[in-house]
Structures are given as structure tokens and as C-alpha cells.
mmJSON file of the N, C-alpha and C atoms, coordinates in Angstrom:
{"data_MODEL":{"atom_site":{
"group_PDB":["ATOM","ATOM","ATOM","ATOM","ATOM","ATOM","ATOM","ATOM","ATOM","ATOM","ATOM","ATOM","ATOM","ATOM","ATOM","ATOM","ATOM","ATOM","ATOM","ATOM","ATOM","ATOM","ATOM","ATOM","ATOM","ATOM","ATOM","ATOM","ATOM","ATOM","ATOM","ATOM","ATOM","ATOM","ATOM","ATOM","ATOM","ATOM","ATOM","ATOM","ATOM","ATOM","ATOM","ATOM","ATOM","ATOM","ATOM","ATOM","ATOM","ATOM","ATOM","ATOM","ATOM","ATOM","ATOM","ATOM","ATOM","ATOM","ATOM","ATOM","ATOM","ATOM","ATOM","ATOM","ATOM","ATOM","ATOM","ATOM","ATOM","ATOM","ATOM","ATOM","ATOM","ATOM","ATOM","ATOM","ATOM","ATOM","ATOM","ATOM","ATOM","ATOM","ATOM","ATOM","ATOM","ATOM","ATOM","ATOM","ATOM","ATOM","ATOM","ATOM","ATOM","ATOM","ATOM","ATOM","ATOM","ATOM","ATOM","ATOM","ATOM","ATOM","ATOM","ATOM","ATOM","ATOM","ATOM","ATOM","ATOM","ATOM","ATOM","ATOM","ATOM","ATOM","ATOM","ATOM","ATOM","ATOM","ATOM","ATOM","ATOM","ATOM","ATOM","ATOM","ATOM","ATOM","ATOM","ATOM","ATOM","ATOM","ATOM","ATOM","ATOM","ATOM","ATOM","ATOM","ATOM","ATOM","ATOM","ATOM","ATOM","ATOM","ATOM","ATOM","ATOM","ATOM","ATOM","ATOM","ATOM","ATOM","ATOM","ATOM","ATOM","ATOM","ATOM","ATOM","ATOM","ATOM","ATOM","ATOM","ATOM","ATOM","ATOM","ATOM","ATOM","ATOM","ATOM","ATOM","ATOM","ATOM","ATOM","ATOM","ATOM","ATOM","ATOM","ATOM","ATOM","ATOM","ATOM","ATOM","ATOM","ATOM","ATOM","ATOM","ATOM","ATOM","ATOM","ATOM","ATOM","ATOM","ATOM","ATOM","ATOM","ATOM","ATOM","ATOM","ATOM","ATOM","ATOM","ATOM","ATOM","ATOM","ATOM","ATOM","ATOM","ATOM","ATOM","ATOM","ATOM","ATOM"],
"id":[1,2,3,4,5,6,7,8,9,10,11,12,13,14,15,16,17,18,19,20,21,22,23,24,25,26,27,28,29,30,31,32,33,34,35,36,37,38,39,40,41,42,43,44,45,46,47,48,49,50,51,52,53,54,55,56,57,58,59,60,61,62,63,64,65,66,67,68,69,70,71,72,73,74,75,76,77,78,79,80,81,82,83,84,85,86,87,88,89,90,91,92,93,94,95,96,97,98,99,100,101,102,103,104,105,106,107,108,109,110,111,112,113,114,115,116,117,118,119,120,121,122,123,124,125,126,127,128,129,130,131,132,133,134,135,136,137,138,139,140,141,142,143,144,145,146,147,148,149,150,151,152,153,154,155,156,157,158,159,160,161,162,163,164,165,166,167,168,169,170,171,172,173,174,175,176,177,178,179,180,181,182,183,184,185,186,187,188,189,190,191,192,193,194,195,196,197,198,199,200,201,202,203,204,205,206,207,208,209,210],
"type_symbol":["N","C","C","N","C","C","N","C","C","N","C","C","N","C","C","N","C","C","N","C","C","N","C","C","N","C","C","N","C","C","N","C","C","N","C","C","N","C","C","N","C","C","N","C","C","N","C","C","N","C","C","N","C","C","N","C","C","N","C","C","N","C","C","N","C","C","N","C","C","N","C","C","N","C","C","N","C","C","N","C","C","N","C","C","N","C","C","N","C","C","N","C","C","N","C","C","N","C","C","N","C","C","N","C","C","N","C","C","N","C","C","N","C","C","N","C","C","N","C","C","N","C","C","N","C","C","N","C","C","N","C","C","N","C","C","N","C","C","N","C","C","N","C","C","N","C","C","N","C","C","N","C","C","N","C","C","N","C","C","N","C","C","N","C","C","N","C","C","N","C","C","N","C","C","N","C","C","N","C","C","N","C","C","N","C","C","N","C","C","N","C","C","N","C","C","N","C","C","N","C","C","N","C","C","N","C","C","N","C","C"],
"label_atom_id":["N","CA","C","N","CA","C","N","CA","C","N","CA","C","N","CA","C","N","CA","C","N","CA","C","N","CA","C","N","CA","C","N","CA","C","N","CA","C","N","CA","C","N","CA","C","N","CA","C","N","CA","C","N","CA","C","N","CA","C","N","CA","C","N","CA","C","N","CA","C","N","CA","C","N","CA","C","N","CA","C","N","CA","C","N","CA","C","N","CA","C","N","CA","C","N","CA","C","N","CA","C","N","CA","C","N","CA","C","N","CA","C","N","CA","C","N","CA","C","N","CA","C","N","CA","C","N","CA","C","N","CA","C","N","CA","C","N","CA","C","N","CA","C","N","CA","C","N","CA","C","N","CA","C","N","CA","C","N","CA","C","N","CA","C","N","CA","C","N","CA","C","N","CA","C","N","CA","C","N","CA","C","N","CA","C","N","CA","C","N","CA","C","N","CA","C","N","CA","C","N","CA","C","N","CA","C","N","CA","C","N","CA","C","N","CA","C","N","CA","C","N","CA","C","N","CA","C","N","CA","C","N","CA","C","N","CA","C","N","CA","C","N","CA","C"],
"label_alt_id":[null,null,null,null,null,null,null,null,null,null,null,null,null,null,null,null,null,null,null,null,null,null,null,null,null,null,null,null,null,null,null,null,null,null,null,null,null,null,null,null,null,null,null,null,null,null,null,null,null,null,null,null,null,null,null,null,null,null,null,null,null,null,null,null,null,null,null,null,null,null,null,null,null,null,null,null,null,null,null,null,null,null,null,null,null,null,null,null,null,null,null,null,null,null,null,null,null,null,null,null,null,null,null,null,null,null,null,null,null,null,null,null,null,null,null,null,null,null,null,null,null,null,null,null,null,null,null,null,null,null,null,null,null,null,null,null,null,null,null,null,null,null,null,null,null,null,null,null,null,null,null,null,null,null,null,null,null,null,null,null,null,null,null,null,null,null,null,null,null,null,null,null,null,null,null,null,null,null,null,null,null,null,null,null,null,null,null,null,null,null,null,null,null,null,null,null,null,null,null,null,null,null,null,null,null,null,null,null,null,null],
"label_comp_id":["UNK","UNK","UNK","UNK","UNK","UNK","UNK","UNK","UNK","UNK","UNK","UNK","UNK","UNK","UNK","UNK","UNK","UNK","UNK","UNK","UNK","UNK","UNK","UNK","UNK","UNK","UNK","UNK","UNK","UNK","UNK","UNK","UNK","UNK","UNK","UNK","UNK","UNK","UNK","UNK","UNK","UNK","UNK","UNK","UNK","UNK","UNK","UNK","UNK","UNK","UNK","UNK","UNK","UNK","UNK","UNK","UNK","UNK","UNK","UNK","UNK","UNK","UNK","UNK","UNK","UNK","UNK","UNK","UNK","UNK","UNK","UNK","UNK","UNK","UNK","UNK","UNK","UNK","UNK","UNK","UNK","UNK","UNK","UNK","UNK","UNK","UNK","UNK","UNK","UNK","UNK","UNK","UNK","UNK","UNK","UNK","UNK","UNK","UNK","UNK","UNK","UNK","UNK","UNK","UNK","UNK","UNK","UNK","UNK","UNK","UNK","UNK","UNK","UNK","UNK","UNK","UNK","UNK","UNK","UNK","UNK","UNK","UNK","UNK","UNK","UNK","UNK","UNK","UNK","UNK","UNK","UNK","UNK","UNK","UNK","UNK","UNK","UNK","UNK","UNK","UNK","UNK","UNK","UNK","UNK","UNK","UNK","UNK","UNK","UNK","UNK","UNK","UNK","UNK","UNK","UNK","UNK","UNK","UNK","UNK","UNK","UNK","UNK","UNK","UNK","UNK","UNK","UNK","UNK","UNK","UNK","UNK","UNK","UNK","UNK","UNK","UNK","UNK","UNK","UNK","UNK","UNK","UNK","UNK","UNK","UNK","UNK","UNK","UNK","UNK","UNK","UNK","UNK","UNK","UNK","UNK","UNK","UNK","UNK","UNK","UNK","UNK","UNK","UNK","UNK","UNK","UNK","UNK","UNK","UNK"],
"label_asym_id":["A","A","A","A","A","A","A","A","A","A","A","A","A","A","A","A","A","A","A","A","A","A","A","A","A","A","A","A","A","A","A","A","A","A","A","A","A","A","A","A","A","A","A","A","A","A","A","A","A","A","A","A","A","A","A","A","A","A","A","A","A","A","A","A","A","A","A","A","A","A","A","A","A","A","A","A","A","A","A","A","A","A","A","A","A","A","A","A","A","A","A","A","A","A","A","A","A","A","A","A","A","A","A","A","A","A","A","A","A","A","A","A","A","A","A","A","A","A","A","A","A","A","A","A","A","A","A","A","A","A","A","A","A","A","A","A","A","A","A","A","A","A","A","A","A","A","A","A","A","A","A","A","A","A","A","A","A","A","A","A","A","A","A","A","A","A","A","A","A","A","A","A","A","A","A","A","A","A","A","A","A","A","A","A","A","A","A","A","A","A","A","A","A","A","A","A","A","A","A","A","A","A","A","A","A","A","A","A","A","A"],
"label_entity_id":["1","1","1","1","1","1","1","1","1","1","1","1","1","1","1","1","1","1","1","1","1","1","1","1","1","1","1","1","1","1","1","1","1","1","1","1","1","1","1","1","1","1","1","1","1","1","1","1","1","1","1","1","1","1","1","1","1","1","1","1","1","1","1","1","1","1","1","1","1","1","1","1","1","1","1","1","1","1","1","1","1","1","1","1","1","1","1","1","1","1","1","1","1","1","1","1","1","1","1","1","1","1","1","1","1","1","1","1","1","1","1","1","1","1","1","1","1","1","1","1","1","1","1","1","1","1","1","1","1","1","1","1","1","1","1","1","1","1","1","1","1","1","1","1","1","1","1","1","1","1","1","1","1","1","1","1","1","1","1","1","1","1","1","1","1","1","1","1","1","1","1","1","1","1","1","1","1","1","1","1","1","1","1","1","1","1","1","1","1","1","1","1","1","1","1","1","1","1","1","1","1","1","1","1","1","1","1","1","1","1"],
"label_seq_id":[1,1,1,2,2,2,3,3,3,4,4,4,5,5,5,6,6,6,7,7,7,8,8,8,9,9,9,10,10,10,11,11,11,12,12,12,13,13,13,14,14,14,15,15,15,16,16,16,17,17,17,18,18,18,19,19,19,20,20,20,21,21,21,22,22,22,23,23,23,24,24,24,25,25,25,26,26,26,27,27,27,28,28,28,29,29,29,30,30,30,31,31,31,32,32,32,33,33,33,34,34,34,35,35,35,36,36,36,37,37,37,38,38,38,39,39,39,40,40,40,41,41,41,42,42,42,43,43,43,44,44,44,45,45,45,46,46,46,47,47,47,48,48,48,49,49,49,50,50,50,51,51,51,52,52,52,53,53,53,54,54,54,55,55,55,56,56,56,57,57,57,58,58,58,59,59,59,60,60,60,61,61,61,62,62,62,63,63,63,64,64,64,65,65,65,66,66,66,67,67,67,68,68,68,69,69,69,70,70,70],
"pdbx_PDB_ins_code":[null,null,null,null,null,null,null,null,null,null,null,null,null,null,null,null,null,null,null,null,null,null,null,null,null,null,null,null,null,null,null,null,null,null,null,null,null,null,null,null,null,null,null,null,null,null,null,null,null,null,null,null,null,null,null,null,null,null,null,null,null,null,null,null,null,null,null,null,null,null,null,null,null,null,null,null,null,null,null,null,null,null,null,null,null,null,null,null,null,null,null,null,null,null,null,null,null,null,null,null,null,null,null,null,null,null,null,null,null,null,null,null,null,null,null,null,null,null,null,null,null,null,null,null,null,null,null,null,null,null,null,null,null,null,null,null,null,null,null,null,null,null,null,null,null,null,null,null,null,null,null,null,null,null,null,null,null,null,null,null,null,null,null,null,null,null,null,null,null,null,null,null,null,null,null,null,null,null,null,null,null,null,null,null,null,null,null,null,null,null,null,null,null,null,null,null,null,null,null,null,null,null,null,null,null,null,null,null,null,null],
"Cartn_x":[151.464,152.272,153.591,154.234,155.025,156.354,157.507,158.554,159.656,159.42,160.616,161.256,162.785,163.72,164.237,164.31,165.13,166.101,167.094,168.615,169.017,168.672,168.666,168.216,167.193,166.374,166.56,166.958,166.983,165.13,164.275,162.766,162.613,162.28,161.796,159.942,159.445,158.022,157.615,156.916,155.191,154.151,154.1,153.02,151.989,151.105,150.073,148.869,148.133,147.238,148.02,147.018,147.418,146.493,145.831,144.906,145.899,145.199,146.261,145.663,146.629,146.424,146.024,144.463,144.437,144.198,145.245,145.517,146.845,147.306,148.883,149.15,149.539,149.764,150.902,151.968,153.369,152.886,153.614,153.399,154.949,155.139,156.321,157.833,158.978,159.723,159.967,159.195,159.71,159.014,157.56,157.02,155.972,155.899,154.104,153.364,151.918,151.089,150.139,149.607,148.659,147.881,146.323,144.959,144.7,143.618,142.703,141.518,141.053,139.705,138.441,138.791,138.254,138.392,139.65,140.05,141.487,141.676,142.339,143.604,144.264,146.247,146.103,147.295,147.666,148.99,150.091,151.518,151.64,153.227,153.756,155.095,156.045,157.315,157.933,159.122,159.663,160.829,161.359,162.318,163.735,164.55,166.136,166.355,165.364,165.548,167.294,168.231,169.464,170.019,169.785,169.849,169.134,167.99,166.987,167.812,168.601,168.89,167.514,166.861,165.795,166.375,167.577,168.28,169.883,170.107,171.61,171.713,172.511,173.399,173.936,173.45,174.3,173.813,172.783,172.466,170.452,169.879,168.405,168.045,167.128,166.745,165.11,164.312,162.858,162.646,161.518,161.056,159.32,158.966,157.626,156.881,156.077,155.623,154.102,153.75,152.324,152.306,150.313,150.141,150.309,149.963,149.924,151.104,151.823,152.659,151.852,152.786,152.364,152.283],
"Cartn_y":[307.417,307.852,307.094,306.785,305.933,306.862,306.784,307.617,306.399,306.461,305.913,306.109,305.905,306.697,305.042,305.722,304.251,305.644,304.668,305.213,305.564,304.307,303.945,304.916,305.022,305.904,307.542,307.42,308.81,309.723,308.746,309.35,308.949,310.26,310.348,310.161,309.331,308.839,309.115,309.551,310.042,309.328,308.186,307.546,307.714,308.285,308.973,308.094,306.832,306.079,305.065,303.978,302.465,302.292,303.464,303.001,303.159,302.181,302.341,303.417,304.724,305.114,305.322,305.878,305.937,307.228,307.583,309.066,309.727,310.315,311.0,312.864,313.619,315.089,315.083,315.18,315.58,317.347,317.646,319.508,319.693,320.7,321.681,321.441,321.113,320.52,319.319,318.326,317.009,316.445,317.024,316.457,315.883,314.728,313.639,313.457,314.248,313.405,312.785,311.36,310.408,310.358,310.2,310.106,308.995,308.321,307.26,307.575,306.66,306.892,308.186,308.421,308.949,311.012,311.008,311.973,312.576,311.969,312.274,312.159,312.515,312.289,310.478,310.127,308.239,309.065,309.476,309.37,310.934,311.534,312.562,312.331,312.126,311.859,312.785,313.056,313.82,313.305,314.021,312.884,313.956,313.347,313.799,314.1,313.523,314.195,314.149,313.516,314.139,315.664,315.825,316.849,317.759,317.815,318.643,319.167,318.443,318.4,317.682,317.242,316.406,315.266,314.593,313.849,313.484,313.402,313.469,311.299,311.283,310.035,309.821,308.155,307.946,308.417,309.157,310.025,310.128,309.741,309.733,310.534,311.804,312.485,312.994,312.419,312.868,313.731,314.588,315.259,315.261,315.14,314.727,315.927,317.33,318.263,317.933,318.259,318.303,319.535,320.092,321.12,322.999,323.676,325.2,326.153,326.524,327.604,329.108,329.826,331.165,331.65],
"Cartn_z":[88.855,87.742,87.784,86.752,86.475,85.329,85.908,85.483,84.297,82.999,82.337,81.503,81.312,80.88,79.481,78.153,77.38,76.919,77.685,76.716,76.089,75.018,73.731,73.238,73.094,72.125,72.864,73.829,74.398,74.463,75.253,75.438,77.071,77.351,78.848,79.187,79.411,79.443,80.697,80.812,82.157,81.769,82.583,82.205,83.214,82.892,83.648,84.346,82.908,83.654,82.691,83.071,82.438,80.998,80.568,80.087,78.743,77.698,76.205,75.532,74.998,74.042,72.531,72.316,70.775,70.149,70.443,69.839,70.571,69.837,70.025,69.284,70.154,69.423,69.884,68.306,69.029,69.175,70.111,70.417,69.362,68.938,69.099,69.986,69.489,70.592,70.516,70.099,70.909,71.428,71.91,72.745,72.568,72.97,72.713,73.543,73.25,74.475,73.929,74.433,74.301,74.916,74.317,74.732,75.339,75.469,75.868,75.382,75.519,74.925,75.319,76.605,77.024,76.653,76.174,75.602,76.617,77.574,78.595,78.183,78.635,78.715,79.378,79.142,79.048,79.677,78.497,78.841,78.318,78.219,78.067,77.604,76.488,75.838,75.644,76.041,76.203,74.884,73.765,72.945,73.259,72.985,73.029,74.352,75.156,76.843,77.349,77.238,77.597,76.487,75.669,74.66,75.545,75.678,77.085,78.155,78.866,79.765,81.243,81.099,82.112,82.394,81.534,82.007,81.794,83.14,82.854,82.842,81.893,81.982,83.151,84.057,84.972,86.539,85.722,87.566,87.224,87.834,87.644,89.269,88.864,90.117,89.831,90.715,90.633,92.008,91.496,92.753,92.785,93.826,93.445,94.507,93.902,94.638,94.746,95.694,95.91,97.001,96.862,97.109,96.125,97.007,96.173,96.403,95.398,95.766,95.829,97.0,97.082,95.512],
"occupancy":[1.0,1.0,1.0,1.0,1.0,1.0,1.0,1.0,1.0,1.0,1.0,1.0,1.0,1.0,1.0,1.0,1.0,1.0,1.0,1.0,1.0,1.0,1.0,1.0,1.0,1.0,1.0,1.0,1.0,1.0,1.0,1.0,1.0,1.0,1.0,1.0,1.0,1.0,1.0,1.0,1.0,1.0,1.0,1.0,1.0,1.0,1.0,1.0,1.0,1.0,1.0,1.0,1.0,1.0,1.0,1.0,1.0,1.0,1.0,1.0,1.0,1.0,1.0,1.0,1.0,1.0,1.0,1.0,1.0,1.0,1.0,1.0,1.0,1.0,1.0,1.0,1.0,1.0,1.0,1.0,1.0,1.0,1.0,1.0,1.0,1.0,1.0,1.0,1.0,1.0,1.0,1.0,1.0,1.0,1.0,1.0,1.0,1.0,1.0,1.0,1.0,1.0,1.0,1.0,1.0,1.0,1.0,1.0,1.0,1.0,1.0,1.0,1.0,1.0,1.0,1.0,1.0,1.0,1.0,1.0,1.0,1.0,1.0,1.0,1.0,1.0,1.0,1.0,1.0,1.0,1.0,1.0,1.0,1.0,1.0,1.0,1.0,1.0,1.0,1.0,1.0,1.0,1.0,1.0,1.0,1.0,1.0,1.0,1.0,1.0,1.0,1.0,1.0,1.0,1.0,1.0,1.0,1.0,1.0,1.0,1.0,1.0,1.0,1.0,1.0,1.0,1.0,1.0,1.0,1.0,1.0,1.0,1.0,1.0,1.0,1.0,1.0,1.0,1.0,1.0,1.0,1.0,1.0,1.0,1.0,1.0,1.0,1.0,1.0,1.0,1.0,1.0,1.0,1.0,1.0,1.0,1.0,1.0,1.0,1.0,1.0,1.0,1.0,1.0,1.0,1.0,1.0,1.0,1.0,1.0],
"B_iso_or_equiv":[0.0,0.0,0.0,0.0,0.0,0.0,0.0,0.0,0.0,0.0,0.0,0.0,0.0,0.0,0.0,0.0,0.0,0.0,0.0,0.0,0.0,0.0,0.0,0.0,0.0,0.0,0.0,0.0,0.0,0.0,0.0,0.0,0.0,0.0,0.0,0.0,0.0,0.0,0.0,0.0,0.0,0.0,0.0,0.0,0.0,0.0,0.0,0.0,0.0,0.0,0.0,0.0,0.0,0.0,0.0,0.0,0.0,0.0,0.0,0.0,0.0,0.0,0.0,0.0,0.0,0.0,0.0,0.0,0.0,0.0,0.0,0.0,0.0,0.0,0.0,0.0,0.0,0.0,0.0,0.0,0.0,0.0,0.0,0.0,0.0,0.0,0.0,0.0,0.0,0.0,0.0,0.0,0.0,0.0,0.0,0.0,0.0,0.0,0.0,0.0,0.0,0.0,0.0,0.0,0.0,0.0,0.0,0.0,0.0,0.0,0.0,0.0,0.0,0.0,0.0,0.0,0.0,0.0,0.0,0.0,0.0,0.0,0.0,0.0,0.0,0.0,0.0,0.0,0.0,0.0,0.0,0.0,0.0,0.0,0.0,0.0,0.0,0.0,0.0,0.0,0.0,0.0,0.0,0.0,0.0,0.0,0.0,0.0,0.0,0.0,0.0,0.0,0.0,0.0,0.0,0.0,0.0,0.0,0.0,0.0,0.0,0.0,0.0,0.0,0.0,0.0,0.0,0.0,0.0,0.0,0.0,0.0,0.0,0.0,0.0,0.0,0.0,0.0,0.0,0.0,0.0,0.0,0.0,0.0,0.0,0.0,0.0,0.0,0.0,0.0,0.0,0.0,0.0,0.0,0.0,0.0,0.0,0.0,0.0,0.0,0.0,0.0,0.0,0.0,0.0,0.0,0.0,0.0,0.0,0.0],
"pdbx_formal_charge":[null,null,null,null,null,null,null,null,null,null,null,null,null,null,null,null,null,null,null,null,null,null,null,null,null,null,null,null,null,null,null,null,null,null,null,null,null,null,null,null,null,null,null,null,null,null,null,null,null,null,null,null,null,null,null,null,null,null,null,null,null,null,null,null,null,null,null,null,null,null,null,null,null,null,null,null,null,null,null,null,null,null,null,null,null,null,null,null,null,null,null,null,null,null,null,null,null,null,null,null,null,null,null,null,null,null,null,null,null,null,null,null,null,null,null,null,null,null,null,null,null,null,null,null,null,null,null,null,null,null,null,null,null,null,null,null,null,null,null,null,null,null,null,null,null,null,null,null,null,null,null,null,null,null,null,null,null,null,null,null,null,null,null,null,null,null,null,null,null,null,null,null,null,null,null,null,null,null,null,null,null,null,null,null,null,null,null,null,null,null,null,null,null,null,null,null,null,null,null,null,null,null,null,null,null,null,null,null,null,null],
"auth_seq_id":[1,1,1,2,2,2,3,3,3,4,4,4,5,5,5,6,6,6,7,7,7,8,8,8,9,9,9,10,10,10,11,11,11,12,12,12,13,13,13,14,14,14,15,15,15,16,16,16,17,17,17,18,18,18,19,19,19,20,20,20,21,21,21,22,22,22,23,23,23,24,24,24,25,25,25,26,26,26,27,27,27,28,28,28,29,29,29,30,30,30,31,31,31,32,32,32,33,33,33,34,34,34,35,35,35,36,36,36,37,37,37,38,38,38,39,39,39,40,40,40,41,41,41,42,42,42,43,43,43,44,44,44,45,45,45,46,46,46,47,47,47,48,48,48,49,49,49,50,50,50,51,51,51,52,52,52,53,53,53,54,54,54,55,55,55,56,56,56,57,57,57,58,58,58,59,59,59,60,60,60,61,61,61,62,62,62,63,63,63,64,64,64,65,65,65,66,66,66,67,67,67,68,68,68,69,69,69,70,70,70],
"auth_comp_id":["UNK","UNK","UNK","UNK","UNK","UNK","UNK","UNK","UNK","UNK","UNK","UNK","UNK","UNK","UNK","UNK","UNK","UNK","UNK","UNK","UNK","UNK","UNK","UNK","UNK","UNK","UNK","UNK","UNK","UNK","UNK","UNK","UNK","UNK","UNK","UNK","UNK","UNK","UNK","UNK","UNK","UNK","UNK","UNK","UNK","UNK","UNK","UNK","UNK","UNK","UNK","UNK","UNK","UNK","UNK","UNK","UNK","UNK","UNK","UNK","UNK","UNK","UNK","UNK","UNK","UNK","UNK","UNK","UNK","UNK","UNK","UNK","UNK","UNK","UNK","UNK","UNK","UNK","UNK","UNK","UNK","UNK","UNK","UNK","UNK","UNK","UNK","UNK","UNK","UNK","UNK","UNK","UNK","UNK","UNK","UNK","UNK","UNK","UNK","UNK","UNK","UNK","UNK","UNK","UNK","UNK","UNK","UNK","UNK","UNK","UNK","UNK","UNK","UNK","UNK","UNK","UNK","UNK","UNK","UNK","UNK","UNK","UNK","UNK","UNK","UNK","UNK","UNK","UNK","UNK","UNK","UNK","UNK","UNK","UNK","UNK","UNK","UNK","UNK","UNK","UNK","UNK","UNK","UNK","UNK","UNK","UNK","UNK","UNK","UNK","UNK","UNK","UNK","UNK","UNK","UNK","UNK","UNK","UNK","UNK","UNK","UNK","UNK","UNK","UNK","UNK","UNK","UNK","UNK","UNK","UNK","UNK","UNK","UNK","UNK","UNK","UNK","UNK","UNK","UNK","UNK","UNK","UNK","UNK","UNK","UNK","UNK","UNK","UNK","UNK","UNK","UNK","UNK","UNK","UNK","UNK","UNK","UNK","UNK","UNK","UNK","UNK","UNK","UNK","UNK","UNK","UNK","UNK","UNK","UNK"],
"auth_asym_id":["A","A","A","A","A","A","A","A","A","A","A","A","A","A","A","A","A","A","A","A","A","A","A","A","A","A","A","A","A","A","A","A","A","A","A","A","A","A","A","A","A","A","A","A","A","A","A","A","A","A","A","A","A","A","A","A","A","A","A","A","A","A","A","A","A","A","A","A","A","A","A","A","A","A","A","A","A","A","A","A","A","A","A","A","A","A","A","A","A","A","A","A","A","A","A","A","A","A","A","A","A","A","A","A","A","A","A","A","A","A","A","A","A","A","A","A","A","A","A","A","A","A","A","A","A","A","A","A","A","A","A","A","A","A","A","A","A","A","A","A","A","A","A","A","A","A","A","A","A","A","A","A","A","A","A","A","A","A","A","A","A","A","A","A","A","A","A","A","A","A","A","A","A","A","A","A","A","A","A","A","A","A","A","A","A","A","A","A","A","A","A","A","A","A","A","A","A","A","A","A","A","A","A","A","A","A","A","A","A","A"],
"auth_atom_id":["N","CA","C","N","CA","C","N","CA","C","N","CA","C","N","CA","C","N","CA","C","N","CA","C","N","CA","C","N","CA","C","N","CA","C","N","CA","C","N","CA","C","N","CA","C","N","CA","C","N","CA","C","N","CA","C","N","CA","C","N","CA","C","N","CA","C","N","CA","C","N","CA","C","N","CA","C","N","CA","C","N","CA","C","N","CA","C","N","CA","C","N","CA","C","N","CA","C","N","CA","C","N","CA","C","N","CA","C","N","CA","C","N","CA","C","N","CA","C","N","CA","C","N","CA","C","N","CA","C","N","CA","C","N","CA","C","N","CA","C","N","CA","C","N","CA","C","N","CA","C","N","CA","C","N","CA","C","N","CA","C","N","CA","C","N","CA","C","N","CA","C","N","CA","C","N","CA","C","N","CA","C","N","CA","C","N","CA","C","N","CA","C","N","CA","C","N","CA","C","N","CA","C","N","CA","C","N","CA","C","N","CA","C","N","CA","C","N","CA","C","N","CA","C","N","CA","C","N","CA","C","N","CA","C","N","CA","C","N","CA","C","N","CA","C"],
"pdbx_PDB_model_num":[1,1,1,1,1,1,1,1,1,1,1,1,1,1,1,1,1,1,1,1,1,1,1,1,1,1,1,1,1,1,1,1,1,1,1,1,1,1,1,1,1,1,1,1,1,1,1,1,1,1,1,1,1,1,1,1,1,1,1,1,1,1,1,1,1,1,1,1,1,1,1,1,1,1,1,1,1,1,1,1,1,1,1,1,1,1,1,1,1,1,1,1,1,1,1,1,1,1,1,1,1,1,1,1,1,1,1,1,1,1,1,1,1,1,1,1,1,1,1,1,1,1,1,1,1,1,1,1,1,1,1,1,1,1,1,1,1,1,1,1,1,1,1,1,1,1,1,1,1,1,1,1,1,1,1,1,1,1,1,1,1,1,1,1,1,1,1,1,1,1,1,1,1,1,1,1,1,1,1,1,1,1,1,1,1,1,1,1,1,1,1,1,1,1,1,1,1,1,1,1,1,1,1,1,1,1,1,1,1,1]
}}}
């Protein structure tokens, strides 16, 4: 998985596989996720992500969990 942030445009991207997307559902919010052919998730867009708060200007912080919570 692959984490990217454009400024510019203010969109926070999860790019999930490499495969190209042909199909897109914005949800409710802001948010886009893209298919593959296969029907699977590709990416996840997050738009106005500093408006969100998921990203602050100036400061980039990931956390990466694995495993089950109680």
C-alpha cells in the first residue's frame, strides 16, 4: 500500500494495488473508491483531507496497525 498526499488539490490517496481502475463510487463525504477489474478496491480518496483534519500541513504522520484488537 502506497500513502499520497497533493497539496494542491488537497486529496489524501490509499493506493491499495497497482492495478488501474475502471470504476469509481464517490461515497457520501468526499470520499472515492476505485475498482479494478476484478471488482476489488485499487485506491481510496479522501478530498479536502486538511479540511478533515487526516492531514495537517507541514507535518505528515502514518501509523501502520496490524493484528486483532480485544
Amino acid at each position: 500500500m502506497r500513502i499520497r498526499y497533493d497539496q494542491e488539490s488537497d486529496v489524501l490517496r490509499l493506493l491499495l494495488r497497482d492495478d488501474p481502475p475502471v470504476d469509481a463510487i464517490e461515497e457520501p463525504g468526499g470520499v472515492i473508491v476505485s475498482y479494478g477489474a476484478d471488482g476489488e478496491p485499487v485506491s481510496v480518496e479522501f478530498l479536502a483531507a486538511s479540511a478533515r483534519r487526516l492531514i495537517r500541513h507541514g507535518e505528515v504522520s502514518v501509523t501502520l496497525e496490524s493484528g486483532t484488537r480485544p
